[in-house]
N, CA, C and O atoms as CSV, one atom per row, in Angstrom:
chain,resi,resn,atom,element,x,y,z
A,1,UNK,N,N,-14.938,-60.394,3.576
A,1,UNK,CA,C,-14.108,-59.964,4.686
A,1,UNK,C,C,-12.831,-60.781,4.801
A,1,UNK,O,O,-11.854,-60.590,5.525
A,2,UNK,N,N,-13.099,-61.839,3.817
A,2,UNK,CA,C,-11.231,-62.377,3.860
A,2,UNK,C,C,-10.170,-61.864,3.733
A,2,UNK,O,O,-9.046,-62.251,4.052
A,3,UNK,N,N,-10.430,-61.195,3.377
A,3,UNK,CA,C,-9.149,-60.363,3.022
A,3,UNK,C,C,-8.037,-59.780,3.695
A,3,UNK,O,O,-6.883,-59.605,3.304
A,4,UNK,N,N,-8.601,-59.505,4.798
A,4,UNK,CA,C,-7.687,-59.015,6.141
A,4,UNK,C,C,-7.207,-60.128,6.739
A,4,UNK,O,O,-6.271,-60.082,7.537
A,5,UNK,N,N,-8.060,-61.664,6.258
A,5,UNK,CA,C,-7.023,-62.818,7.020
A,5,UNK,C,C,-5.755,-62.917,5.720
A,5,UNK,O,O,-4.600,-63.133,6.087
A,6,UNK,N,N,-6.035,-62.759,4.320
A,6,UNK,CA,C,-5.098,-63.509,3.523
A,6,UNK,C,C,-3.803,-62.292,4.106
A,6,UNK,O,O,-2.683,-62.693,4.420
A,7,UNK,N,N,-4.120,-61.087,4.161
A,7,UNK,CA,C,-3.379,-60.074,3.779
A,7,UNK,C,C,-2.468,-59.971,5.113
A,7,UNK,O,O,-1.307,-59.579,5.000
A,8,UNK,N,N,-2.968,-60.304,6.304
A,8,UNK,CA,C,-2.161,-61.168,7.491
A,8,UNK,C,C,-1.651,-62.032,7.336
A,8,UNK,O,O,-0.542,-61.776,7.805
A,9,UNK,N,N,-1.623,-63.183,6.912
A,9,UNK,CA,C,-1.247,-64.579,6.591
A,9,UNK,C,C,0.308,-64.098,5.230
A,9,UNK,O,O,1.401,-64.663,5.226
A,10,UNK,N,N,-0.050,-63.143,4.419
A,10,UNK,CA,C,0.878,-62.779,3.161
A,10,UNK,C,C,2.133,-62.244,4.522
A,10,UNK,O,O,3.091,-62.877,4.967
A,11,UNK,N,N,1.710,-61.094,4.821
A,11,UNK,CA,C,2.357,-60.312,5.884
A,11,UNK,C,C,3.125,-60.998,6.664
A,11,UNK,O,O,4.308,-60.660,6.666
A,12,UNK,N,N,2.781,-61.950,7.398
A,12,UNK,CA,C,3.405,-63.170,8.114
A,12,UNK,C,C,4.576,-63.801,7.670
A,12,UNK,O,O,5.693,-63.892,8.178
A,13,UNK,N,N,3.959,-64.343,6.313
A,13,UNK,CA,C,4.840,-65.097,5.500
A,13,UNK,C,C,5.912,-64.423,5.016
A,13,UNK,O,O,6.931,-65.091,4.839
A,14,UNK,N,N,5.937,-63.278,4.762
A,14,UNK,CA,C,6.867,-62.435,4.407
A,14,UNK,C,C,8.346,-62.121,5.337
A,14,UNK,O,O,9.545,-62.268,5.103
A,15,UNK,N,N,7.768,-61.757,6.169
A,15,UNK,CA,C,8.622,-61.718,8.026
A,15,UNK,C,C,9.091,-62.797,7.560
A,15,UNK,O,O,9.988,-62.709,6.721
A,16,UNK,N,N,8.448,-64.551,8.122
A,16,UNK,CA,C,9.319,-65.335,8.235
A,16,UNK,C,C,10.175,-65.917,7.203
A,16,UNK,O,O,11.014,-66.810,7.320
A,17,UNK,N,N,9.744,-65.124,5.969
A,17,UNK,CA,C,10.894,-65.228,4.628
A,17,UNK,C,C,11.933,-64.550,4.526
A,17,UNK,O,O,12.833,-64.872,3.750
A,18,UNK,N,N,11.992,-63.373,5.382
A,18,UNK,CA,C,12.818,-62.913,5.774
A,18,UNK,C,C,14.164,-63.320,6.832
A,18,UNK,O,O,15.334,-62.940,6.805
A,19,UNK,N,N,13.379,-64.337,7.834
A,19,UNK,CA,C,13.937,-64.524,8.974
A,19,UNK,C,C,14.575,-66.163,8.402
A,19,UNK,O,O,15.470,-66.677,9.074
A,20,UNK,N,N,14.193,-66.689,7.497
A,20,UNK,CA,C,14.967,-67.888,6.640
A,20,UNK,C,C,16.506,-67.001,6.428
A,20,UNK,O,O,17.563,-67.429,6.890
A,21,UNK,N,N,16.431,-66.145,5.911
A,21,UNK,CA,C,17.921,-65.737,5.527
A,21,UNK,C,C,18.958,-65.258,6.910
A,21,UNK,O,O,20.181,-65.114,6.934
A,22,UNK,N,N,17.965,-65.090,7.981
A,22,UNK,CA,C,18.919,-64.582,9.077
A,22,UNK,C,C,19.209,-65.702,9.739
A,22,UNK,O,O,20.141,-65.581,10.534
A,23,UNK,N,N,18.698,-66.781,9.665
A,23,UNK,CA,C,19.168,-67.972,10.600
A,23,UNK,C,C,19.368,-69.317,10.256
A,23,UNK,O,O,18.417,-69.803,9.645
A,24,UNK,N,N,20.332,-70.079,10.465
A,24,UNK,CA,C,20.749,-71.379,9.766
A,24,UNK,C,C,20.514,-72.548,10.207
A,24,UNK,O,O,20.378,-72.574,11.430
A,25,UNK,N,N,20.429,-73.358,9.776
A,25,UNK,CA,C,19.953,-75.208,10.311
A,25,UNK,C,C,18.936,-75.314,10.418
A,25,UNK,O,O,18.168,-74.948,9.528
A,26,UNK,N,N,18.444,-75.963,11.771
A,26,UNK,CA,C,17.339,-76.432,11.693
A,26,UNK,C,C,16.146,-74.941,11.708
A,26,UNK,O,O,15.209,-74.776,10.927
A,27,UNK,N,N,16.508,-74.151,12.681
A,27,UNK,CA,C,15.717,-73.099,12.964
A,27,UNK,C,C,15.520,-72.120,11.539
A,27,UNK,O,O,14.605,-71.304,11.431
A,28,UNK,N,N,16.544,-72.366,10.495
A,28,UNK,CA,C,16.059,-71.560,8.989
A,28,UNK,C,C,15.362,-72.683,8.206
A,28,UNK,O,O,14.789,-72.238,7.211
A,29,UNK,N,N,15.257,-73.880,8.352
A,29,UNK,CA,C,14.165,-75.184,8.009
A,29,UNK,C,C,13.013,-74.948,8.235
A,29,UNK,O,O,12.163,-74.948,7.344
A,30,UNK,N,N,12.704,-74.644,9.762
A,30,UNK,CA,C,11.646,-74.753,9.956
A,30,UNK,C,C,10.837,-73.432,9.724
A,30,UNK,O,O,9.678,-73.671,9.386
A,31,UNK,N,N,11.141,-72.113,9.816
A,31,UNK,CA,C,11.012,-70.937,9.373
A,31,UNK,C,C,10.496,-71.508,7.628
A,31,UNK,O,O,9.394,-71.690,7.110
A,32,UNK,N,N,11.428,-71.599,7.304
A,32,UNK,CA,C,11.212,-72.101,5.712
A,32,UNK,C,C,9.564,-72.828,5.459
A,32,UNK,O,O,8.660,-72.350,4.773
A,33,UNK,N,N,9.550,-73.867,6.100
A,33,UNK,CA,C,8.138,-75.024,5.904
A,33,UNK,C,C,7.502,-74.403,6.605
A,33,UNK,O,O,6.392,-74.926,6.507
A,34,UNK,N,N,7.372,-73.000,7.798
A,34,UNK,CA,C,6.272,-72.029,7.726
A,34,UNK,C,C,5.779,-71.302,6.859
A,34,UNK,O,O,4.613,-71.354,6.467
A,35,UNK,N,N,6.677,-70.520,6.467
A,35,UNK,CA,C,6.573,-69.999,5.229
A,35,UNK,C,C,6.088,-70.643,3.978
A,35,UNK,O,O,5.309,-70.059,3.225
A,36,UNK,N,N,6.462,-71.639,3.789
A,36,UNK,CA,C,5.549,-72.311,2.800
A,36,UNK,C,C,4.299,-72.767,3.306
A,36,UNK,O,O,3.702,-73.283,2.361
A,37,UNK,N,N,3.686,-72.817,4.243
A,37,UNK,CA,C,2.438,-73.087,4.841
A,37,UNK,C,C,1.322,-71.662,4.883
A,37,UNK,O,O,0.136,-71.510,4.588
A,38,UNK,N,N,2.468,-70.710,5.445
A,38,UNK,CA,C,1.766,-69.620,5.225
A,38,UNK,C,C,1.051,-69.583,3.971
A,38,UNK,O,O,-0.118,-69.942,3.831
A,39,UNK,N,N,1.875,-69.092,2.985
A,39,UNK,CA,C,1.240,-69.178,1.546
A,39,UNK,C,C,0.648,-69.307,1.283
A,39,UNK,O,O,-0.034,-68.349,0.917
A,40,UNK,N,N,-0.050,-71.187,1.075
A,40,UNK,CA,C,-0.046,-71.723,0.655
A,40,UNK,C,C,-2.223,-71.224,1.283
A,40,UNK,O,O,-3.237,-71.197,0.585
A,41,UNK,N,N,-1.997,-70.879,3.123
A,41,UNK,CA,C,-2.774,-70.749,3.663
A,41,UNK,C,C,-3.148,-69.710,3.326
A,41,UNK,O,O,-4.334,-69.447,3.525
A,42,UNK,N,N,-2.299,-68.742,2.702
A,42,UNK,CA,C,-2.814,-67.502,1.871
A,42,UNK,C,C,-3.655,-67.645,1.106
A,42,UNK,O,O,-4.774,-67.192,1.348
A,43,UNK,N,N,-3.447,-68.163,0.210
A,43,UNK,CA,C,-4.035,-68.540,-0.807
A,43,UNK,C,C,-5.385,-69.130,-0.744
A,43,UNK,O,O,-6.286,-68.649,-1.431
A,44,UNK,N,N,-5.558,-69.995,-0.080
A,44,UNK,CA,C,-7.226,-70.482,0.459
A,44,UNK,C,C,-7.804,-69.306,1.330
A,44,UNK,O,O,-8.973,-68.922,1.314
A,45,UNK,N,N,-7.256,-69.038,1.738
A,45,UNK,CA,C,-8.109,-67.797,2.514
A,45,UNK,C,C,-8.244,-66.605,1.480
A,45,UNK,O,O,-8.765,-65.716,2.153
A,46,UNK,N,N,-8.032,-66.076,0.094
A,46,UNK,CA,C,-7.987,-65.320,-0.498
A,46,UNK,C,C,-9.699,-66.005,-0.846
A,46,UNK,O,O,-10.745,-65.552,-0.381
A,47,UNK,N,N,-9.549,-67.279,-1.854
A,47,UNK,CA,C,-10.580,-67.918,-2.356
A,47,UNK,C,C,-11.966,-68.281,-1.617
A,47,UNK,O,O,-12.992,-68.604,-2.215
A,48,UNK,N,N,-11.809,-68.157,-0.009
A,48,UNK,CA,C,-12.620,-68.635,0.961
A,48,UNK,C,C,-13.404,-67.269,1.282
A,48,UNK,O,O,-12.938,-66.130,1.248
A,49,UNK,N,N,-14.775,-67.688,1.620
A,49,UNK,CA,C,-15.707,-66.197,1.936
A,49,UNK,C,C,-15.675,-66.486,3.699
A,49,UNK,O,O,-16.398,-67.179,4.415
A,50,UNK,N,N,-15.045,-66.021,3.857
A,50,UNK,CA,C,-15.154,-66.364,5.563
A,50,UNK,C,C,-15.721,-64.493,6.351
A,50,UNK,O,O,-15.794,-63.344,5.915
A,51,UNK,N,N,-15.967,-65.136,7.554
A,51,UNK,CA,C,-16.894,-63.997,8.123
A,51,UNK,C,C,-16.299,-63.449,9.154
A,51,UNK,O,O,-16.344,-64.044,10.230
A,52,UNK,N,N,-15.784,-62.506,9.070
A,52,UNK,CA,C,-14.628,-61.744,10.520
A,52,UNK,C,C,-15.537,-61.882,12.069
A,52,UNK,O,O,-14.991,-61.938,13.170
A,53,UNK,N,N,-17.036,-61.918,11.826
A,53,UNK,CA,C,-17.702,-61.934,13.201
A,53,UNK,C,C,-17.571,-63.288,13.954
A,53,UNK,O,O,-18.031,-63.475,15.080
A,54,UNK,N,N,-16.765,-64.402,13.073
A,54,UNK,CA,C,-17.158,-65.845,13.418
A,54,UNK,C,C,-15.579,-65.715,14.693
A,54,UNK,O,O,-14.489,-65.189,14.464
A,55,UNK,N,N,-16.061,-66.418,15.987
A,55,UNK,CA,C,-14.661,-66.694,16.863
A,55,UNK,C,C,-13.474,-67.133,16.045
A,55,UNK,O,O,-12.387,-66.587,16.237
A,56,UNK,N,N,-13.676,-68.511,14.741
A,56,UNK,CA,C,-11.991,-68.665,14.807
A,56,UNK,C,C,-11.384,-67.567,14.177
A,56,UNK,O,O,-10.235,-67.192,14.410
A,57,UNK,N,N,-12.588,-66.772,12.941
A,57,UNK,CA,C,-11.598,-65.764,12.102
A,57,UNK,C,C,-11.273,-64.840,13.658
A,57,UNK,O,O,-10.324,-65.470,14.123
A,58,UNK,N,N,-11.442,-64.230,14.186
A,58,UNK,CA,C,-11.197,-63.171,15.578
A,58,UNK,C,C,-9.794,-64.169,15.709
A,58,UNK,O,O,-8.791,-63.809,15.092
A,59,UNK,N,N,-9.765,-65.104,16.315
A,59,UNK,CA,C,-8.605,-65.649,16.963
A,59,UNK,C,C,-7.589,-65.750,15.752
A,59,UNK,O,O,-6.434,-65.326,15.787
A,60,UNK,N,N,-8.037,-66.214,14.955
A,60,UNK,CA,C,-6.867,-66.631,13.699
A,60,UNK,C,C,-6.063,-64.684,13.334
A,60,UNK,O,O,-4.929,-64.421,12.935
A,61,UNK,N,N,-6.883,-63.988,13.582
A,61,UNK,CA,C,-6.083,-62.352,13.512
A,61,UNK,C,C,-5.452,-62.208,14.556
A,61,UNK,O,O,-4.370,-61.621,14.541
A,62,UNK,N,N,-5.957,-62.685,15.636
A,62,UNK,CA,C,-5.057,-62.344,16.845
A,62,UNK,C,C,-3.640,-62.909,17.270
A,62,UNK,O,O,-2.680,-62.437,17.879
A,63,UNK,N,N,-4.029,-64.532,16.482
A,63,UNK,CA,C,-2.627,-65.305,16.565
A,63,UNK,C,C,-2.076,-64.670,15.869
A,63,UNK,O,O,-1.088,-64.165,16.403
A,64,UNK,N,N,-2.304,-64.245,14.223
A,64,UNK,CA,C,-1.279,-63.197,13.509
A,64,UNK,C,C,-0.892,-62.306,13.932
A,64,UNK,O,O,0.285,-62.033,13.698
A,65,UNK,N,N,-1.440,-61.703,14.497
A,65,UNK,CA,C,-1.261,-60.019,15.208
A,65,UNK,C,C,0.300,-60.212,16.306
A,65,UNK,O,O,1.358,-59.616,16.504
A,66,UNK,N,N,-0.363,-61.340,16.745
A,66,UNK,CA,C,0.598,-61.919,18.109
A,66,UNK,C,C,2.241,-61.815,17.303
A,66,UNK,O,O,3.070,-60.954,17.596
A,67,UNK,N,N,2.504,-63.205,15.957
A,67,UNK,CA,C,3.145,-63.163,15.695
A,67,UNK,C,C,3.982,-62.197,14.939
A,67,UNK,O,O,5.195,-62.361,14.805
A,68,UNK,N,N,3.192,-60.975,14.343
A,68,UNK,CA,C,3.661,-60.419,13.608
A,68,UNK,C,C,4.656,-59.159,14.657
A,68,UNK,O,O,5.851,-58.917,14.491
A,69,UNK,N,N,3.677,-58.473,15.787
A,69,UNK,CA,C,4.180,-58.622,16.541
A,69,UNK,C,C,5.523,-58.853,17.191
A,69,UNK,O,O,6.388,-57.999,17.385
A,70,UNK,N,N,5.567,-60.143,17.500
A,70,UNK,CA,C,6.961,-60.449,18.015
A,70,UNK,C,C,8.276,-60.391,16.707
A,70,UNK,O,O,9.445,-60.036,16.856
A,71,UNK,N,N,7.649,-60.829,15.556
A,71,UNK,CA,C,8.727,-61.463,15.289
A,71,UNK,C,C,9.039,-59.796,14.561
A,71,UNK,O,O,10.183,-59.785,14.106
A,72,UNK,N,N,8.406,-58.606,14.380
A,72,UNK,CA,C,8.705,-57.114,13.601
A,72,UNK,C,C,8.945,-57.258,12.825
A,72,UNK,O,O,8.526,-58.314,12.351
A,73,UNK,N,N,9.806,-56.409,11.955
A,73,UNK,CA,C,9.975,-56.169,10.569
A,73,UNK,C,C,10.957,-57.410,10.311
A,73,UNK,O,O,10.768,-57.738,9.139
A,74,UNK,N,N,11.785,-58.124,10.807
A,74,UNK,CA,C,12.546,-59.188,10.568
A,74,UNK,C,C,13.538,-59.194,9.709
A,74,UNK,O,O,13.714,-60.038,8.829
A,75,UNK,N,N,14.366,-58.035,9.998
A,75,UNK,CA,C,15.457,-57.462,9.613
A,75,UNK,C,C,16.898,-58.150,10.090
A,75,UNK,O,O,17.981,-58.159,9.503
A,76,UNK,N,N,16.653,-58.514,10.905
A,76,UNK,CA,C,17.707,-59.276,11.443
A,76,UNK,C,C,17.399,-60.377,12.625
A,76,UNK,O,O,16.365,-60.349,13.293
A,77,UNK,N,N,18.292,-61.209,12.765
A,77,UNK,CA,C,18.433,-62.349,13.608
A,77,UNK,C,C,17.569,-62.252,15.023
A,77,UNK,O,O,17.786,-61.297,15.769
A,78,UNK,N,N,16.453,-63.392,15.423
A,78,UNK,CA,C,16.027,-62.772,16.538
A,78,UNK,C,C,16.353,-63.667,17.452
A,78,UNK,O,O,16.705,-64.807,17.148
A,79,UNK,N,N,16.249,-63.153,18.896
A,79,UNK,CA,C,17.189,-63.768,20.017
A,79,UNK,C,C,16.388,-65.192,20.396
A,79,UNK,O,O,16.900,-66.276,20.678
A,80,UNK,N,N,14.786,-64.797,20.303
A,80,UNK,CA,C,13.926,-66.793,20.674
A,80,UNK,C,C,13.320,-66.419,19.936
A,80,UNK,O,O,12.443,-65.566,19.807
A,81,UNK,N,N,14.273,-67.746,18.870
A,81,UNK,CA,C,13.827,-68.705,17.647
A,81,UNK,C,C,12.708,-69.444,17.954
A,81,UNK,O,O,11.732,-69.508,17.206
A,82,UNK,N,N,12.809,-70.102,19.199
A,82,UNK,CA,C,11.754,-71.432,19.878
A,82,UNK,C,C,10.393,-70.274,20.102
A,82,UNK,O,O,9.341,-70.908,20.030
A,83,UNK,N,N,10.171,-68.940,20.323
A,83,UNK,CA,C,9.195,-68.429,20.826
A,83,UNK,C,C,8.385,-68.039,19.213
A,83,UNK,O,O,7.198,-68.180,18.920
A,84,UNK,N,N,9.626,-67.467,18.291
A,84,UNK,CA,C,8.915,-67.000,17.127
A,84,UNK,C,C,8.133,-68.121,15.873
A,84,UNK,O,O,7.279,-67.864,15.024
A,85,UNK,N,N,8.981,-69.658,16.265
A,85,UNK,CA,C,8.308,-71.010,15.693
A,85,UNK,C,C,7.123,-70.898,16.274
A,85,UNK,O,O,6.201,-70.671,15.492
A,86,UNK,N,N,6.789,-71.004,17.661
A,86,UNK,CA,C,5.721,-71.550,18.384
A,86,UNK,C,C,4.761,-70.675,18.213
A,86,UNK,O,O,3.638,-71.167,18.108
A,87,UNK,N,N,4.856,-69.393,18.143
A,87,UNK,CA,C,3.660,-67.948,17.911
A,87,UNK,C,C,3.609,-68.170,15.686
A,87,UNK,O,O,2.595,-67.866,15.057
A,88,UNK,N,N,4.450,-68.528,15.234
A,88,UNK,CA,C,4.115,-68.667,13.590
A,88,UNK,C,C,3.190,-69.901,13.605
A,88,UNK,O,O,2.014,-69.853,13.243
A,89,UNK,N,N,3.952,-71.256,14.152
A,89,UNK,CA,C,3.157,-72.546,14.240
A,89,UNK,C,C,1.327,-71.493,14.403
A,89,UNK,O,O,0.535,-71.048,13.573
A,90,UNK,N,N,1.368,-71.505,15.481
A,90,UNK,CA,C,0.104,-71.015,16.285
A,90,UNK,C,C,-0.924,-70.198,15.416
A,90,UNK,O,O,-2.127,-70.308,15.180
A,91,UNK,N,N,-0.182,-69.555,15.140
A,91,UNK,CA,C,-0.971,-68.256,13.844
A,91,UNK,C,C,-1.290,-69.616,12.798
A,91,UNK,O,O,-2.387,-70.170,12.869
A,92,UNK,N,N,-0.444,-70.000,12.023
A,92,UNK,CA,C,-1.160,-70.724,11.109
A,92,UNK,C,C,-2.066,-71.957,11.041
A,92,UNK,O,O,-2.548,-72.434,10.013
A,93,UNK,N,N,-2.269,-72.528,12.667
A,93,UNK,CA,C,-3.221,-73.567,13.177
A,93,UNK,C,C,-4.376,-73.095,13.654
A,93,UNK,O,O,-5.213,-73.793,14.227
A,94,UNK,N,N,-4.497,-71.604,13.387
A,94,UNK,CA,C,-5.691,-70.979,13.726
A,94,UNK,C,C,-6.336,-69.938,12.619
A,94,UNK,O,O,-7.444,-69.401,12.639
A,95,UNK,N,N,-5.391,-69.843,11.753
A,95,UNK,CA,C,-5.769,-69.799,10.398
A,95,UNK,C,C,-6.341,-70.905,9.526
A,95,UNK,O,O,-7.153,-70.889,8.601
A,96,UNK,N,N,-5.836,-71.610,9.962
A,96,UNK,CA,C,-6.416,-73.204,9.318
A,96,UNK,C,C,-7.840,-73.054,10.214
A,96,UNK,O,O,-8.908,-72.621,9.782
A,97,UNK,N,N,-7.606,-73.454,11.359
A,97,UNK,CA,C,-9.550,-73.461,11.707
A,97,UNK,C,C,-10.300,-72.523,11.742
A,97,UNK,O,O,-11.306,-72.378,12.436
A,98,UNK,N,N,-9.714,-71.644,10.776
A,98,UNK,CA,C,-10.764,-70.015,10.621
A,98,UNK,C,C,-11.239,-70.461,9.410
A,98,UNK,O,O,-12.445,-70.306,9.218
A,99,UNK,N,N,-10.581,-70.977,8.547
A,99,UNK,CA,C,-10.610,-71.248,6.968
A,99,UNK,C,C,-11.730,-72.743,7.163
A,99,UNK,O,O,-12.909,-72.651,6.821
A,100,UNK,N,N,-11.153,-74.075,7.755
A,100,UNK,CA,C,-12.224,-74.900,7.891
A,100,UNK,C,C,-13.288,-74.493,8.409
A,100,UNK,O,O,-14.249,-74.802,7.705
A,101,UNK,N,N,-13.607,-73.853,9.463
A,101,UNK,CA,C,-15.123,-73.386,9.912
A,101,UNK,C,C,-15.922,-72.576,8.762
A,101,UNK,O,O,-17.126,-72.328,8.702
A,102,UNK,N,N,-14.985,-72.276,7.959
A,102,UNK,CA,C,-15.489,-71.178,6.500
A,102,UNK,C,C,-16.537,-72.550,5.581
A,102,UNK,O,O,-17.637,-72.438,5.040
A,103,UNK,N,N,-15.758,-73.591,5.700
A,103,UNK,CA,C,-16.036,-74.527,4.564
A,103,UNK,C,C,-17.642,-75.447,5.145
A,103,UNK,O,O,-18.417,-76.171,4.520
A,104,UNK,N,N,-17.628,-75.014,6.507
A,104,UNK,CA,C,-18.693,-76.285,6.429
A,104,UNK,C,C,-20.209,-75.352,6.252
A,104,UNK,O,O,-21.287,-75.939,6.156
């Protein structure tokens, strides 16, 4: 059932690879080192057998859902940078404890 987290987490990462090219300084930095987190969190969650009935996987879709969500197709520049960091941050700190609860 991982699959719907990696394929959220890809999805994610994608948006905010997108949203690196619409915005400059610090706010296309930090977009950036999401995006590479995403990935990276892709990627273990592809390899990880995790169980969609367990609470963090539920929450870790919902934080994605949240962000994907706000931040849309990410076509262009969005008006809160500070809201779309804090909902990406969020998604991927709850992807992380969907993925550790997988491991123990």
């Amino acid at each position: 059932m991982s699959h719907e987290l990696a394929e959220k987490i890809g999805g994610l990462a994608s948006r905010v690879n997108n949203l690196v090219v619409h915005h400059t300084g610090a706010d296309s930095r930090a977009f950036l080192e999401l995006q590479d987190r995403l990935a990276k969190l892709e990627l273990v969650a592809i390899v990880k057998d995790l169980q969609a009935e367990h609470n963090d996987y539920q929450q870790a879709i919902q934080g994605l859902n949240d962000a994907i969500v706000f931040i849309g197709e990410a076509t262009r520049r969005i008006e809160n940078v500070a809201k779309a960091i804090q909902l990406v941050a969020t998604a991927a700190k709850l992807a992380e404890e969907a993925i550790k609860s997988a491991a123990v």
